[in-house]
DOLOBA-591328 format. One record per residue (C-alpha): residue in three letters; chain; x, y, z. Coordinates in pm, 1 decimal. Example, Ala and Ser with C-alpha at 12.3 -4.5 7.8 and 13.67 -1.06 7.14 Angstrom:
# DOLOBA-591328
{ALA; A; {1230.0; -450.0; 780.0}}
{SER; A; {1367.0; -106.0; 714.0}}
# end
This chain:
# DOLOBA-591328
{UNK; A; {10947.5; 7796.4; 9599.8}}
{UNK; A; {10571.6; 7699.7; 9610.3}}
{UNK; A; {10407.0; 7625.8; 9311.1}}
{UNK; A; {10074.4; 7881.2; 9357.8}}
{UNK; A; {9907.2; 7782.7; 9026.2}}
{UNK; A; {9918.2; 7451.7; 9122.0}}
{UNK; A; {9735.4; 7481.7; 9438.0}}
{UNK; A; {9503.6; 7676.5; 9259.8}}
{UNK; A; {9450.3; 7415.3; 8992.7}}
{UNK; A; {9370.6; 7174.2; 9288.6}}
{UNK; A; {9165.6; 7374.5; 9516.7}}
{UNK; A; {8935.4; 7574.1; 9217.0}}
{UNK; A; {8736.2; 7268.6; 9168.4}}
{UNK; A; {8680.0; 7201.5; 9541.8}}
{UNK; A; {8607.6; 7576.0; 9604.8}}
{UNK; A; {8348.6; 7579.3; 9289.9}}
{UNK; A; {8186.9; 7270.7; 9442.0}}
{UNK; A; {8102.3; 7456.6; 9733.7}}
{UNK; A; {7941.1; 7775.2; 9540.5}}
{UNK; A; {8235.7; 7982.2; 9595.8}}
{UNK; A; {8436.8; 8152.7; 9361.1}}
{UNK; A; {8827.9; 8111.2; 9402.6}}
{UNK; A; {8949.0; 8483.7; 9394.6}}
{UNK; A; {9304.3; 8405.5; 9436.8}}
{UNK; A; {9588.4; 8222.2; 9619.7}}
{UNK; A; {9895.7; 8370.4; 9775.3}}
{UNK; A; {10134.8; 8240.9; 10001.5}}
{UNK; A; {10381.3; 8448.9; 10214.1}}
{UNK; A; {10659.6; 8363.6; 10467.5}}
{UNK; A; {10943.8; 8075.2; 10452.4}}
{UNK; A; {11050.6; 7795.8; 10652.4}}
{UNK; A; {10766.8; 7645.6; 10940.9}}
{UNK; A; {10666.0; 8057.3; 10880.0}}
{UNK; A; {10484.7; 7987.5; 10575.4}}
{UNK; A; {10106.6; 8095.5; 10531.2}}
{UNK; A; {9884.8; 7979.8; 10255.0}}
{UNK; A; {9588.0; 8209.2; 10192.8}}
{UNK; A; {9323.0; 8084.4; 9979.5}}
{UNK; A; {9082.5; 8394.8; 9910.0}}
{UNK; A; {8706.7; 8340.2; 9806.5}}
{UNK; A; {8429.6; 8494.3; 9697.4}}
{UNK; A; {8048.8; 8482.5; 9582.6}}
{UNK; A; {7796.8; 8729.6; 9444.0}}
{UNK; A; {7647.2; 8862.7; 9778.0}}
{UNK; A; {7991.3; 8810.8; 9964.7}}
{UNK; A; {8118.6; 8496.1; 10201.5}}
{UNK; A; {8015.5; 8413.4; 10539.1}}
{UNK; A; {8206.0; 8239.2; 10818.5}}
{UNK; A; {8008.2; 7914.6; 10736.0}}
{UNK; A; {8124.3; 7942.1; 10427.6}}
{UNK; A; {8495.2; 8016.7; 10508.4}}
{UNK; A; {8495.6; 7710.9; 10777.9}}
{UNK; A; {8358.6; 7461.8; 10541.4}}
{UNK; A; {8583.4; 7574.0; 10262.6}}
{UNK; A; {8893.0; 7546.7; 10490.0}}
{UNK; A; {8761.1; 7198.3; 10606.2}}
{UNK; A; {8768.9; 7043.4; 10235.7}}
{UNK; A; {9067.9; 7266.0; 10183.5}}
{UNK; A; {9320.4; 7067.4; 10442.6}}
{UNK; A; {9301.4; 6756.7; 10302.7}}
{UNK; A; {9341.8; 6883.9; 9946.8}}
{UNK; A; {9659.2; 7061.7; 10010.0}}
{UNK; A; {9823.0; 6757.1; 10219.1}}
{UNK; A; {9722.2; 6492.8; 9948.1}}
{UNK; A; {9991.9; 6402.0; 9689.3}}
{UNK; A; {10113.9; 6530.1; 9469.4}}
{UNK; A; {10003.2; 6871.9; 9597.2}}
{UNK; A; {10191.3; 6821.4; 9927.5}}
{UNK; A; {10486.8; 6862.8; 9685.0}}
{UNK; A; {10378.6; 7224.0; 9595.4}}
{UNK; A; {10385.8; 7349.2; 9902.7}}
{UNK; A; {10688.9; 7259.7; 10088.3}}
{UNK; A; {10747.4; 7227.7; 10471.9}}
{UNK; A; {10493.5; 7320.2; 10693.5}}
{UNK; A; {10255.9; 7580.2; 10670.4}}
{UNK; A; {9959.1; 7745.2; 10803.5}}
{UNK; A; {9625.9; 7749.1; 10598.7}}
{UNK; A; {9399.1; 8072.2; 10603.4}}
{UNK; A; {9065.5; 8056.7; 10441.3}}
{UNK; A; {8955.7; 8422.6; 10358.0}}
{UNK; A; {8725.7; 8673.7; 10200.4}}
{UNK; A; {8912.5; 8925.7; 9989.8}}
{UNK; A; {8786.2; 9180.6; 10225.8}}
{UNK; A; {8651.9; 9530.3; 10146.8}}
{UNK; A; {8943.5; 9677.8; 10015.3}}
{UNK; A; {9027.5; 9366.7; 9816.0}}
{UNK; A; {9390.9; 9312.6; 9614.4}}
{UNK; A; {9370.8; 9347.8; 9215.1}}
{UNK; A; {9603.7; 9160.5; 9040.9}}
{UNK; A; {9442.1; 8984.9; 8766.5}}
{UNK; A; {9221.6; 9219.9; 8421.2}}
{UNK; A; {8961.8; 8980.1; 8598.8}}
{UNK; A; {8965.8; 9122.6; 8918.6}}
{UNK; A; {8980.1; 9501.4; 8777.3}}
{UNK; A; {8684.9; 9416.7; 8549.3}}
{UNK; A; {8495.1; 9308.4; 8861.1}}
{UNK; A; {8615.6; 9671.2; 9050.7}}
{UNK; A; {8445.1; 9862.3; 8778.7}}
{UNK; A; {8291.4; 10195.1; 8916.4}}
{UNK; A; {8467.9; 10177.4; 9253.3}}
{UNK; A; {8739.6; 10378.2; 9344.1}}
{UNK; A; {9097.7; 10277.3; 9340.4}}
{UNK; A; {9471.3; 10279.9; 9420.5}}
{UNK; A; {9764.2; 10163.0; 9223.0}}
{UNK; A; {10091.1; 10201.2; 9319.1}}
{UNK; A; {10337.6; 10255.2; 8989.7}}
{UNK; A; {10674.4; 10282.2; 8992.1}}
{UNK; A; {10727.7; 10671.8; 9212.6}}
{UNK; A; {10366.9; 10761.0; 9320.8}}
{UNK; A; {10027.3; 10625.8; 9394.1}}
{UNK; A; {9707.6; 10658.4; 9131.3}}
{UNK; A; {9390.5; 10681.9; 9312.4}}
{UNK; A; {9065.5; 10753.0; 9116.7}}
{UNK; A; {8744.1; 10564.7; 9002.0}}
{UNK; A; {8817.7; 10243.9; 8773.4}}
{UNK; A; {8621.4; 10307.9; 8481.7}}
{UNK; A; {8816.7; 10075.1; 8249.8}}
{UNK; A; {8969.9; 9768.9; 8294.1}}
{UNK; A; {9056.4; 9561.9; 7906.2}}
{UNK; A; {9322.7; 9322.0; 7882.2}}
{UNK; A; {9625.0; 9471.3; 7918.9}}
{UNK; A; {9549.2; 9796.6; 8079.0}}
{UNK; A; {9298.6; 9942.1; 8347.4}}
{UNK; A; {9200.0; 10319.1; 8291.5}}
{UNK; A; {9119.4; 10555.1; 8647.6}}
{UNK; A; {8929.3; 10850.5; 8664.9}}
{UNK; A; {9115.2; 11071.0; 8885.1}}
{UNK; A; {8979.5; 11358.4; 9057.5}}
{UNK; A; {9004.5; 11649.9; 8876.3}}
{UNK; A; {8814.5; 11466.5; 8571.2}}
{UNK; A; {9154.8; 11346.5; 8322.6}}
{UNK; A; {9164.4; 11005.4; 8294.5}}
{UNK; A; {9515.4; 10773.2; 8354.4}}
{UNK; A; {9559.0; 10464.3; 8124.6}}
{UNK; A; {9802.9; 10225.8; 8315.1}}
{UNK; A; {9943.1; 9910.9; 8161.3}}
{UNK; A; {9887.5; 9614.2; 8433.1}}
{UNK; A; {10311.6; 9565.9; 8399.6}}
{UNK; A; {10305.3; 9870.5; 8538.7}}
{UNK; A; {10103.4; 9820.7; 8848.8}}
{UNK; A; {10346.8; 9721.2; 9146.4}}
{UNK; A; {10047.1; 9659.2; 9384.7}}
{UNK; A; {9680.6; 9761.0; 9318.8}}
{UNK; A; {9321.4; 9733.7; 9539.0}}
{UNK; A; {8942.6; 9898.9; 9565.9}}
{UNK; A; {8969.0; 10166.3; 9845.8}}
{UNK; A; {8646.2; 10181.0; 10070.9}}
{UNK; A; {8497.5; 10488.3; 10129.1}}
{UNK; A; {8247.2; 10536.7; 10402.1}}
{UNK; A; {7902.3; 10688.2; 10300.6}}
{UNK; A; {7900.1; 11034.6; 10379.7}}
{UNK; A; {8323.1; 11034.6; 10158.2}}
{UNK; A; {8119.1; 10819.9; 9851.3}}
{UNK; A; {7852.5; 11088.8; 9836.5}}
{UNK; A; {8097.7; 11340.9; 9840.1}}
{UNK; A; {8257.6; 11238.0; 9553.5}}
{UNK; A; {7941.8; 11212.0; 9300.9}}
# end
């Protein structure tokens, strides 16, 4: 198994040299499959220049002892912006979704509404008809900001 926190232990300072935030790490797929995604962020969004640099200072960071330890076997690196309709799985990350409209899957049905509360252990979504929905974060199996094109975002104020 590959030891995420560690490669985000060794890659946050790099990233934070560069101006970026680090966002988050995952890393999918097994054997010479294996991907490790390294997402980033800034106020004002990522560019491509960014991205390349990033994944230039990244490479050697990841294949240096002892992090070549954390990630086993091969592996492919991707160096990403958490896009537009970006994964929340950290209070952090809801905090920073505040106002936006989201979806979080719990256990038998989806909750989509605007985030308009996100504390420690629990985010709270406005749904459409005007109730509110508190849900613990144990509860969310998978969460993200849905983006809604102009003419659907003025629809819904």
């Amino acid at each position: 198994m590959t030891d995420v926190a560690a490669i985000a232990d060794a890659v946050a300072p790099v990233v934070a040299a560069l101006g970026l935030e680090l966002y988050d790490v995952e890393v999918s797929g097994t054997g010479r499959g294996q991907v490790v995604r390294v997402l980033l962020d800034r106020d004002g969004g990522v560019d491509l220049d960014a991205l390349g640099v990033a994944a230039e200072r990244l490479s050697p960071v990841l294949d240096a002892d002892p992090l070549a330890r954390a990630v086993r076997g091969p592996y492919t690196l991707e160096v990403s912006s958490p896009g537009l309709e970006r994964p929340l799985r950290r209070p952090d990350h809801f905090r920073r979704a505040l106002g936006e409209t989201v979806s979080v899957k719990v256990p038998g049905r989806r909750v989509r509404g605007v985030l308009v509360d996100a504390g420690d252990g629990a985010c709270e979504v406005e749904l459409p008809d005007g109730t509110r929905e508190r849900i613990p974060y144990t509860d969310a199996i998978q969460a993200r900001t849905v983006f809604e094109w102009g003419a659907e975002k003025a629809a819904r104020r």
